[in-house]
C-alpha positions in Angstrom: 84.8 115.8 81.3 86.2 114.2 84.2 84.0 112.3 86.5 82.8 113.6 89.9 82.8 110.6 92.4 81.2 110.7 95.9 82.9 108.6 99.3 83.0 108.6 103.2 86.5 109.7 104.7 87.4 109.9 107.9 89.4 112.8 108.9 92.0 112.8 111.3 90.0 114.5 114.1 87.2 111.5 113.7 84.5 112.7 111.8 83.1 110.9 108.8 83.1 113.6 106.2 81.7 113.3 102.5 83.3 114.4 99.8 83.0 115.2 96.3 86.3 114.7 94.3 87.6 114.5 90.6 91.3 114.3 89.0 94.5 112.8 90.4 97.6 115.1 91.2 98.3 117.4 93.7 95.4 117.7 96.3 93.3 121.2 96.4 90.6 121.3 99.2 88.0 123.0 98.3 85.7 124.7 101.0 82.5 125.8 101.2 80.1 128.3 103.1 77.0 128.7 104.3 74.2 127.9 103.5 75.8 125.5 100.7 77.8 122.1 100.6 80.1 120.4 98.2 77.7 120.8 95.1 79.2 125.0 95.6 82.2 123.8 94.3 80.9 121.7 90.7 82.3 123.9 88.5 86.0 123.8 89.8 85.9 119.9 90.8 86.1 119.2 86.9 88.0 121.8 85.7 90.8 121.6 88.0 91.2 117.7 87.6 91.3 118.5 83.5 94.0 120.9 84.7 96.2 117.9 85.9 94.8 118.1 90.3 92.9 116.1 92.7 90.0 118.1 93.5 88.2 117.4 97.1 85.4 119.2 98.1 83.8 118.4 101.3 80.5 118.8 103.2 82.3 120.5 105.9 81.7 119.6 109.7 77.6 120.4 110.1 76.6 119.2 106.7 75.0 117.0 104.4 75.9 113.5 104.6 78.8 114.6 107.0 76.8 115.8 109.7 78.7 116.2 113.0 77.6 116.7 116.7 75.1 118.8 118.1 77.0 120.9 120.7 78.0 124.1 119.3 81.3 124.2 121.4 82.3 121.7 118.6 82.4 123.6 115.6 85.1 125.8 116.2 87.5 127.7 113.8 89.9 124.7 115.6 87.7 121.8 114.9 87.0 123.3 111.2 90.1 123.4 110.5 91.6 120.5 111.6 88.5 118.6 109.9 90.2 120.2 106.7 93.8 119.6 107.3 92.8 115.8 108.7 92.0 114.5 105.5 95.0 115.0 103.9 96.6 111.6 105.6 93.1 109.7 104.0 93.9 111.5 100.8 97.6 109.8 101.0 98.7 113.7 100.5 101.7 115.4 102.6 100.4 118.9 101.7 97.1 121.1 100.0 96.5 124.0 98.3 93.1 125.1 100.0 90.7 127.3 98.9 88.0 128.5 100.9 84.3 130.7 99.8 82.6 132.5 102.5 82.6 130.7 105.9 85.0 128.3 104.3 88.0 131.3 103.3 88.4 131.8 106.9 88.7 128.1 107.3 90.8 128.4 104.2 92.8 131.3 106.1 93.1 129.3 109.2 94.7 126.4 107.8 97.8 128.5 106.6 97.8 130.4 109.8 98.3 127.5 112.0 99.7 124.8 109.8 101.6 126.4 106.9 104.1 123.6 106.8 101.2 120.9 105.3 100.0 124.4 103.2 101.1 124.8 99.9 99.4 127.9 99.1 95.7 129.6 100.1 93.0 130.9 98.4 89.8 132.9 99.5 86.7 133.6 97.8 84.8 136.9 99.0 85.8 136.6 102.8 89.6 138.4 103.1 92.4 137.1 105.8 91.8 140.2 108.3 93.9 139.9 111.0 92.5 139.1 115.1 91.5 142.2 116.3 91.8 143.6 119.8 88.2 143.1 121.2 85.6 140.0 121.0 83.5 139.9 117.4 80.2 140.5 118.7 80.9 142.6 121.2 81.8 145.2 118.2 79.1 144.1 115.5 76.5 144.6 118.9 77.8 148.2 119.1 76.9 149.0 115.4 73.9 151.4 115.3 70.6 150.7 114.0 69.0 146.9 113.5 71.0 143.9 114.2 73.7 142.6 111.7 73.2 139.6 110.9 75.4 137.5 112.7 74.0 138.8 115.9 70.8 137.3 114.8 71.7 133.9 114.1 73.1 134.1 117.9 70.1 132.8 119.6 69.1 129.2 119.0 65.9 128.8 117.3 64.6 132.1 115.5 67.0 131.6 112.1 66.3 128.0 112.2 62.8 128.4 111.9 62.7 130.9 109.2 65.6 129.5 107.1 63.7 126.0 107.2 60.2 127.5 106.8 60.0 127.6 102.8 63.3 126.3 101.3 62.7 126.7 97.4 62.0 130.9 98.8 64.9 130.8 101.3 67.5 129.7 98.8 65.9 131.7 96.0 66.4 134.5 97.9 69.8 133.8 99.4 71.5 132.7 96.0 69.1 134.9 93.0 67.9 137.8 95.7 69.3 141.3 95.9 71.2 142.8 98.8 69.4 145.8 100.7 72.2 147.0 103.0 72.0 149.4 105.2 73.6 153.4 104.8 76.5 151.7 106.5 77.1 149.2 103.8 76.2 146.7 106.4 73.5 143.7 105.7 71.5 144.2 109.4 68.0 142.4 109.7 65.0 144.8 110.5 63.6 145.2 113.6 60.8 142.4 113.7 62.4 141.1 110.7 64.3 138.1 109.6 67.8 137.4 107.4 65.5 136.7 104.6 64.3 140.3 105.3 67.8 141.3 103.7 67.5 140.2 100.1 64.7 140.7 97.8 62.5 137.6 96.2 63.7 137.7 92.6 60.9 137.7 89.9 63.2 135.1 87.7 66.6 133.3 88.5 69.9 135.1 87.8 71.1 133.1 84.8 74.1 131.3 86.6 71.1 129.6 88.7 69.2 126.6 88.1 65.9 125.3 89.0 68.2 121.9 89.6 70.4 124.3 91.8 67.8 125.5 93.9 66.1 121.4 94.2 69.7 120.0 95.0 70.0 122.7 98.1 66.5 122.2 99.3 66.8 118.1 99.4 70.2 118.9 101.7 68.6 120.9 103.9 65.5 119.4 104.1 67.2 116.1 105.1 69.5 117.6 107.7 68.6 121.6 108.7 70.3 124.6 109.7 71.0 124.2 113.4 74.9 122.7 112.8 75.5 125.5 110.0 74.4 128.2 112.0 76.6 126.5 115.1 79.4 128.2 112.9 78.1 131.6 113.6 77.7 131.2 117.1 81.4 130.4 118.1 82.3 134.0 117.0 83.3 134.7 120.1 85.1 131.0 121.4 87.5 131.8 118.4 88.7 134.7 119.3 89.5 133.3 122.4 90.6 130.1 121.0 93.2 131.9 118.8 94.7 134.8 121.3 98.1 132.6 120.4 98.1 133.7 116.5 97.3 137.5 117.4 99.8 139.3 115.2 100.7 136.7 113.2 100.9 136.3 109.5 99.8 134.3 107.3 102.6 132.7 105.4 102.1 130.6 102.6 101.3 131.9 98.3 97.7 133.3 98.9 95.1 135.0 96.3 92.6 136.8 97.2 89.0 136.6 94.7 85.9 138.9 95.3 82.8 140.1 93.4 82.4 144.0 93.0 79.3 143.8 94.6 79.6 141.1 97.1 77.7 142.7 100.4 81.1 140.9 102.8 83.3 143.8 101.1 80.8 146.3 100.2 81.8 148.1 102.9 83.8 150.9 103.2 85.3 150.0 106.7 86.2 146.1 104.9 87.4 147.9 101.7 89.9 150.4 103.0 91.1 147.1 105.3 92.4 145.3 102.0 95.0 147.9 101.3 96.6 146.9 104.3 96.0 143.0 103.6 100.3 142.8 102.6 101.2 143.3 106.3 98.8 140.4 107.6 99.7 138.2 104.2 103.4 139.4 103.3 102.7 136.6 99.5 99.5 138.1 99.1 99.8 137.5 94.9 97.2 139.6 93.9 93.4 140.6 94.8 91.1 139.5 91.9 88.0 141.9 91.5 85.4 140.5 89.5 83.0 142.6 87.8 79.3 142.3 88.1 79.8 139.5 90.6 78.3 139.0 93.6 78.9 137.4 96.9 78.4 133.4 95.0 81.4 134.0 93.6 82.0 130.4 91.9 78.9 129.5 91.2 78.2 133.2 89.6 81.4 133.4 87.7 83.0 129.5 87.2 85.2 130.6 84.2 87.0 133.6 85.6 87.5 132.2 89.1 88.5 128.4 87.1 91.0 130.4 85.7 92.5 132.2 88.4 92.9 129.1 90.5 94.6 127.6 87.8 97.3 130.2 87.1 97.5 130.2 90.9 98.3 126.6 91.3 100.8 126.4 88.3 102.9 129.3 89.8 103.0 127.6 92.7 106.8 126.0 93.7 
């Protein structure tokens, strides 16, 4: 098995980013969500450098031993994305293929959006490519009835930090091994008086694609450096729609694949569900959308093999 080494790079936007990387050969970035860093991406790291690539998976801008600043003006989809596409001149590549799970597949989806001559093709892991709509995010997800979604609750600075950070073995047992209790809509919204963790049941055991290790590696991160930058993400909803009024209507050009667990709660929806069918206007080389049975919204970590090999037959049909 190839070796997964560990450095500091400094992307081209100035930020000291670590990353996790394995192979030589064409470059594939490989992003991660929330609440997770490089480790995410273990199981693809090795198996795409057997598979002849250089595999590069950083702690994106707010994590780990990347880190990054604490005004949350500065983690825009602009600054995430550039933090991707800037490492490519340290990585001595001209181009990626980049691949992106949860928060990271609209990073992912960014990069080809707004620089599809250094991307070679796109990938996206539970989160699809929808297309800018017509009125600010949270102004729609405050209009939903009932509780809060969730993104409207990690709004205010202080309340998800505190519970997040409160018990991290339960948090991340929760997040990662926990069921999904989502409302009639097919929406996860936190109860009233609730929390996030409020959305996902404490599991009696680990789901078996889950460690003990697993659940230790994700604690010592978070423990060392907290939620406050992550959930920065969240709370530039808003600033990106603004930031990208330039891009509305525009496609998405590069190879893309689409990947997604059958009962991942982002798609679970039927509002999100009926939107894929129309997912070939928005990305006209759309290749295929990969359902994966029994999966859920971890969709790496849950199902490495499956999603090894569709990356791979992705990236060998690519020009």
């Amino acid at each position: 098995m190839p070796e997964i080494s560990h450095r500091i790079v400094r992307s081209a936007g100035g930020l000291d980013m670590r990353i996790a990387e394995a192979g030589t050969g064409p470059l594939v970035l490989l992003l991660h969500g929330f609440p997770e860093s490089w480790y995410s991406w273990r199981h693809q790291l090795t198996a795409l450098a057997e598979a002849g690539y250089h595999a590069v998976a950083p702690d994106q801008r707010g994590y780990g031993a990347t880190g990054g600043p604490d005004a949350v003006d500065q983690y825009s989809i602009l600054h995430l994305a550039g933090d991707a596409l800037g490492l490519l001149p340290a990585l001595g590549a001209n181009r990626a293929v980049v691949v992106g799970h949860d928060w990271g597949a609209p990073v992912a989806w960014h990069t080809a959006l707004l620089r599809p001559d250094l991307v070679r093709g796109v990938v996206g892991l539970s989160v699809p490519p929808l297309p800018r709509g017509d009125h600010r995010p949270l102004s729609m997800l405050r209009q939903l009835p009932g509780d809060p979604h969730y993104m409207v609750y990690f709004q205010q600075s202080g309340p998800a930090e505190t519970e997040l950070g409160r018990d991290l073995p339960t948090t991340f047992r929760r997040l990662f091994g926990g069921r999904a209790r989502l409302h009639d809509s097919g929406l996860p919204l936190v109860p009233e008086d609730g929390g996030f963790l409020d959305v996902f049941d404490d599991p009696a055991e680990l789901p078996d694609w889950l460690t003990e290790a697993d659940i230790a590696f994700y604690t010592a991160e978070f423990a060392a450096h907290g939620f406050a930058r992550p959930l920065n993400w969240y709370r530039n909803l808003d600033r990106n729609w603004e930031l990208t009024a330039a891009w509305h209507g525009a496609r998405i050009e590069p190879p893309a694949l689409l990947v997604a667990g059958e009962h991942d709660l982002v798609v679970a929806n039927p509002r999100t569900r009926a939107a894929l069918a129309e997912l070939h206007h928005h990305v006209p080389r759309l290749q295929e959308t990969l359902w994966l049975p029994g999966t859920g919204h971890w969709t790496q970590q849950e199902r490495p093999k499956e999603v090894n090999e569709a990356l791979i037959q992705f990236l060998q049909g690519l020009d």
